[in-house]
N, C-alpha and C positions, 0 to 999 in steps of 0.2 A: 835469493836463489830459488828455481823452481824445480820440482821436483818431476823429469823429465821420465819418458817408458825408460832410455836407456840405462837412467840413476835408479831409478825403482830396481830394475831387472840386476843391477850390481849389487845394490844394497841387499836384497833378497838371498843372491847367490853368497854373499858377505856371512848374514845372516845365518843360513845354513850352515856353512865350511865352519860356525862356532867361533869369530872373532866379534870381541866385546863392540860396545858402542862407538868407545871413544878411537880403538883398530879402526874401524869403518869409516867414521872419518874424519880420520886423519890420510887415510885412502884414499878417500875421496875426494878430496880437498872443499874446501869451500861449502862446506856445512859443519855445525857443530854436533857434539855428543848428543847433547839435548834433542835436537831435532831428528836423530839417527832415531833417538827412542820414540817420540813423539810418531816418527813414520809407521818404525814397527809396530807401535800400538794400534795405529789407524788401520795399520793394513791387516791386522789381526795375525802376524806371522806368530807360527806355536814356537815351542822350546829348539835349544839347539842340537845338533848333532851331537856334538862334544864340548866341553865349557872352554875356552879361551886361555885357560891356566890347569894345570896338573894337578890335580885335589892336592892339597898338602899331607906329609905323615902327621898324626896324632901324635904328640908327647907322650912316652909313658908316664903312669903317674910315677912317681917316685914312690918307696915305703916310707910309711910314715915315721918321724922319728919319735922316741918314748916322749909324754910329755911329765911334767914336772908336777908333781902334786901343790895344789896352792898355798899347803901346810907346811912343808918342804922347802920353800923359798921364800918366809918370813925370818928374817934376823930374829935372835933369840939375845938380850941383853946379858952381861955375865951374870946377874943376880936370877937369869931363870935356869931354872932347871938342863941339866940336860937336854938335846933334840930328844923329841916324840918319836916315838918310833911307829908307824903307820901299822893299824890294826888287820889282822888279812882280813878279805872280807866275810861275813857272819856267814853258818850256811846257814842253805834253805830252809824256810819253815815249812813243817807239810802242813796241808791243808788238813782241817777237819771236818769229820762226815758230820752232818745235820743228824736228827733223832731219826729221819725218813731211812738212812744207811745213804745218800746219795751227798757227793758238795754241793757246795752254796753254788748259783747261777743266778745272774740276772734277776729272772721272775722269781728266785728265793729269797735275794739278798731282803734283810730288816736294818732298822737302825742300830740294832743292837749287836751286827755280828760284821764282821772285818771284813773291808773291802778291794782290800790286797789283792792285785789281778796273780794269778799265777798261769804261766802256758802262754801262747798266740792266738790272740781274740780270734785268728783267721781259721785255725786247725782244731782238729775235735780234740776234745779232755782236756779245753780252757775250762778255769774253773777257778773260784773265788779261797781268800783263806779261809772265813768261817766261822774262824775264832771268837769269841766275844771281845765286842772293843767297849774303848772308853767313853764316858759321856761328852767328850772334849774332841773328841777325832773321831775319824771314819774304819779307825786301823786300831788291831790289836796291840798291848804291848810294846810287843818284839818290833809288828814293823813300823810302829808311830816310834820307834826310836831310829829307825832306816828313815824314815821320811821327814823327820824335822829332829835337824839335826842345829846344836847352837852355834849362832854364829859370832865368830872371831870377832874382838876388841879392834876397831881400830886406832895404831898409835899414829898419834898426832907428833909433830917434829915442833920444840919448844923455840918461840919466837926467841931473835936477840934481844936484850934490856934496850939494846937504843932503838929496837923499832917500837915506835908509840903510834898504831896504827891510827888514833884519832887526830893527831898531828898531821898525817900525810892525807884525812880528810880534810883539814883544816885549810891546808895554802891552797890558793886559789889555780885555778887551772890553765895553762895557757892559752893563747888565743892564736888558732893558725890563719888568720885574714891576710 
């Protein structure tokens, strides 16, 4: 098929009015999508009037629902204890002045003193805790007990007596030829 002044001149006008590639022709008959694009690229036509389809609405999001603490949804055996009851959380520690009367920042911080961000690194009166920490951590105390926290056992599920897993290494494997 060649592409003749009066297919150009349609395609163009097509083009404009904001109907997609595969509109155009299927219009046209007897050229494909493909080549529809191929033209418009050649011919350098810019954007369209209006797009081919209605923009869609956006989904609201939804509200999120509560999630479930990881602590909260382990089985507890009869022999344990009672549920745990989730601790609120700590408050804040305030930060403390250096000997200068100023917080710790950045160019202050030493190894010796806690490096607990406090505030938004972005807005002014971000500022460090201060504290003296441990030779083991970068954080005092208090918050080397927020930031490594132990973590939970996990229970294993006790195999049956008749499974003898070296046995089921043992038979030979089938052959799917």
């Amino acid at each position: 098929m060649a592409w003749t002044d009066d297919r150009v001149e349609t395609l163009k006008k097509l083009w404009t009015e904001g109907l997609s590639a595969s509109q155009i022709a299927k219009e046209m008959g007897g050229v494909t999508r493909n080549a529809v694009i191929g033209k418009v690229h050649r011919l350098g036509l810019s954007g369209r009037a209006t797009p081919s389809r209605p923009p869609r609405a956006r989904p609201r999001p939804k509200a999120a629902a509560p999630r479930k603490s990881p602590v909260s949804s382990i089985k507890t055996s009869a022999a344990a204890p009672a549920a745990r009851r989730e601790e609120p959380p700590a408050a804040p520690i305030e930060p403390k002045k250096l000997p200068s009367g100023e917080f710790a920042t950045v160019l202050t911080l030493t190894n010796k003193l806690c490096k607990w961000p406090i505030g938004d690194p972005a807005k002014p009166g971000f500022k460090f805790c201060g504290r003296g920490s441990t030779e083991s951590t970068p954080y005092c105390k208090e918050h080397a007990a927020q930031a490594y926290q132990p973590q939970t056992r996990r229970r294993r599920k006790p195999l049956p007596k008749s499974a003898n897993i070296l046995d089921s290494l043992a038979t030979p494997r089938q052959s799917y030829n």
